[in-house]
C-alpha positions in Angstrom: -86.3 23.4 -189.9 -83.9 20.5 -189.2 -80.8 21.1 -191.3 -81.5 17.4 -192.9 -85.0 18.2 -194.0 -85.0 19.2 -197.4 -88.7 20.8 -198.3 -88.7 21.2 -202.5 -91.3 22.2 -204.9 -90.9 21.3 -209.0 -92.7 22.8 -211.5 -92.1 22.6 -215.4 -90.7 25.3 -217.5 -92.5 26.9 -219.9 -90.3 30.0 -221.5 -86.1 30.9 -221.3 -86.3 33.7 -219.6 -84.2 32.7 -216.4 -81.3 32.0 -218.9 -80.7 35.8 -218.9 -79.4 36.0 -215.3 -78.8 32.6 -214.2 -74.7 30.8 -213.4 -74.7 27.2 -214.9 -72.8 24.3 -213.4 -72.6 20.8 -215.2 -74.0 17.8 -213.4 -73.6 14.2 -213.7 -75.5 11.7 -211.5 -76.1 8.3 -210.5 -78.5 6.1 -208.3 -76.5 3.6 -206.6 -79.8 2.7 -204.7 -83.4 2.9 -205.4 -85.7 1.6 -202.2 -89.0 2.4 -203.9 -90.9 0.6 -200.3 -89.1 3.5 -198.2 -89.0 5.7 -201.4 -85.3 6.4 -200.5 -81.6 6.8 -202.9 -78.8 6.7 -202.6 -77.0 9.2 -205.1 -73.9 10.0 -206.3 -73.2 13.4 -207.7 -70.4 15.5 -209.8 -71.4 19.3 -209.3 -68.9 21.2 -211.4 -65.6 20.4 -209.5 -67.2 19.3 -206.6 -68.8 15.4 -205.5 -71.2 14.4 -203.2 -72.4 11.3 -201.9 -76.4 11.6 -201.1 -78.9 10.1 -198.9 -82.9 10.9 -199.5 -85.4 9.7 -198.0 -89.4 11.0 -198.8 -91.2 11.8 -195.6 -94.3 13.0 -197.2 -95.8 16.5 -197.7 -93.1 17.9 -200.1 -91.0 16.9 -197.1 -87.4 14.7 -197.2 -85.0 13.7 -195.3 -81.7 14.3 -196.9 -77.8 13.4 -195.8 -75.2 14.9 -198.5 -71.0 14.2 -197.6 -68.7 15.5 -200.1 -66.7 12.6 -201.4 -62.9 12.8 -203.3 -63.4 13.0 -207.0 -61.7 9.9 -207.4 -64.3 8.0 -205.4 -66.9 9.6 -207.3 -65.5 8.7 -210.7 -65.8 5.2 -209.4 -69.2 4.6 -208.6 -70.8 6.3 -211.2 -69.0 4.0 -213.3 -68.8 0.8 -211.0 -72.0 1.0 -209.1 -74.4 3.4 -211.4 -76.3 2.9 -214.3 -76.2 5.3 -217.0 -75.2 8.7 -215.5 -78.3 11.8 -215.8 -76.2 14.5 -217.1 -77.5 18.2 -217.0 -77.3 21.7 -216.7 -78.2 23.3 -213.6 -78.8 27.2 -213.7 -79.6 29.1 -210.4 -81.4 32.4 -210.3 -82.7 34.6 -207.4 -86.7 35.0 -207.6 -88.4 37.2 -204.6 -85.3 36.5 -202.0 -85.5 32.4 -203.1 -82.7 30.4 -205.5 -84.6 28.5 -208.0 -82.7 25.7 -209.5 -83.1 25.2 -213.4 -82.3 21.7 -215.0 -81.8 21.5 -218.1 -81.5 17.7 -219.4 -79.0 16.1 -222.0 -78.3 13.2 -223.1 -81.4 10.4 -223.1 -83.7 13.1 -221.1 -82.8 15.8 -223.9 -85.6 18.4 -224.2 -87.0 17.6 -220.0 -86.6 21.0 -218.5 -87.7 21.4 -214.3 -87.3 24.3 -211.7 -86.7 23.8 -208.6 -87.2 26.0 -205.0 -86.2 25.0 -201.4 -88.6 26.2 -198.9 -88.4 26.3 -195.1 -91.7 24.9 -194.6 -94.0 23.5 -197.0 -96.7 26.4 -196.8 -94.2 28.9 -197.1 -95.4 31.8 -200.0 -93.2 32.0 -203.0 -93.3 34.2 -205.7 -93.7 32.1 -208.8 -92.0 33.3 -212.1 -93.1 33.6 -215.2 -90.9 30.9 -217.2 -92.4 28.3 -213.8 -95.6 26.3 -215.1 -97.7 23.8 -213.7 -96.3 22.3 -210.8 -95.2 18.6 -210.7 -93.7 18.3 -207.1 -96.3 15.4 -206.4 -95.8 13.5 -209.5 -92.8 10.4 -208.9 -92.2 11.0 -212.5 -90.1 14.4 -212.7 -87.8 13.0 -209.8 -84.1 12.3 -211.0 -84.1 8.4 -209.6 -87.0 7.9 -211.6 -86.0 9.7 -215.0 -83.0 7.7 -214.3 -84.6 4.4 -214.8 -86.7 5.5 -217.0 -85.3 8.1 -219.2 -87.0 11.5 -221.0 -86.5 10.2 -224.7 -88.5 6.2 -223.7 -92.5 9.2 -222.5 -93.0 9.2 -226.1 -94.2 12.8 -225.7 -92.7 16.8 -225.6 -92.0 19.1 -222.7 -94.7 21.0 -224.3 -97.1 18.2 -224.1 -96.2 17.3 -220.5 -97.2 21.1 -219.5 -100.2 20.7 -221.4 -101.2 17.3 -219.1 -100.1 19.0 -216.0 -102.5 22.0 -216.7 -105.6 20.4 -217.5 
């Protein structure tokens, strides 16, 4: 796998009990582009104490291209504010499942209540063990990426986390 390939599969979360074992890190984030013809962003990131300037770029079959450069805080601070709409802000929890980091965000702020896990795969067959708190999976579905809950925040679906699992699942 080329070390710019990123290879991700998103599934809704049903239950809490990942928040048992899992390490946190605050996130805040911004689009400073959105090419929805080439379905790629440009992103801005605060990781804890730690920004990133990101490139993505979909090339089908779970499959994207992705450049990510750690940027000085100071620049950071700038463009979400200068150059970024209003910022996603969440909580992301990591936790080991069958030799695999799942990635756990937990929304806040306009997508309050949105909860999505997250695993990196080398290849997009690759077998995973699913856990228990993972539901239906939404890897295919444009609205459970961050540049589109961005635009369109959690709070404007007009329905639950509960009801989006129940839509996914039927």
């Amino acid at each position: 796998m080329s070390d710019n390939l990123e290879i991700e599969r998103k599934f809704l979360v049903v239950a809490e009990g990942w928040k048992n074992t899992a390490s946190a890190k605050k996130i805040a984030q911004g689009y400073i582009s959105h090419d929805k013809e080439k379905s790629s962003v440009v992103r801005v990131r605060q990781k804890g104490d730690k920004c990133f300037l990101t490139i993505k770029a979909d090339k089908g079959e779970l499959t994207r291209l992705e450049f990510e450069y750690e940027i000085p805080h100071a620049d950071c601070a700038a463009m979400l504010e200068q150059l970024c709409g209003d910022a996603i802000e969440k909580t992301r929890y990591t936790v080991d499942v069958g030799g695999l980091t799942w990635e756990i965000d937990e929304f806040h702020g306009a997508n309050d209540g949105l909860i999505m896990a997250e695993v990196e795969l080398d290849h997009p067959d690759q077998p995973f063990e699913k856990p228990d708190w993972a539901g239906p999976e939404v890897s295919h579905d444009d609205r459970f990426f961050n540049s589109y809950i961005s635009e369109h925040p959690f709070s404007t679906w007009g329905v639950t986390q509960d009801d989006l699992v129940q839509e996914a699942s039927s």
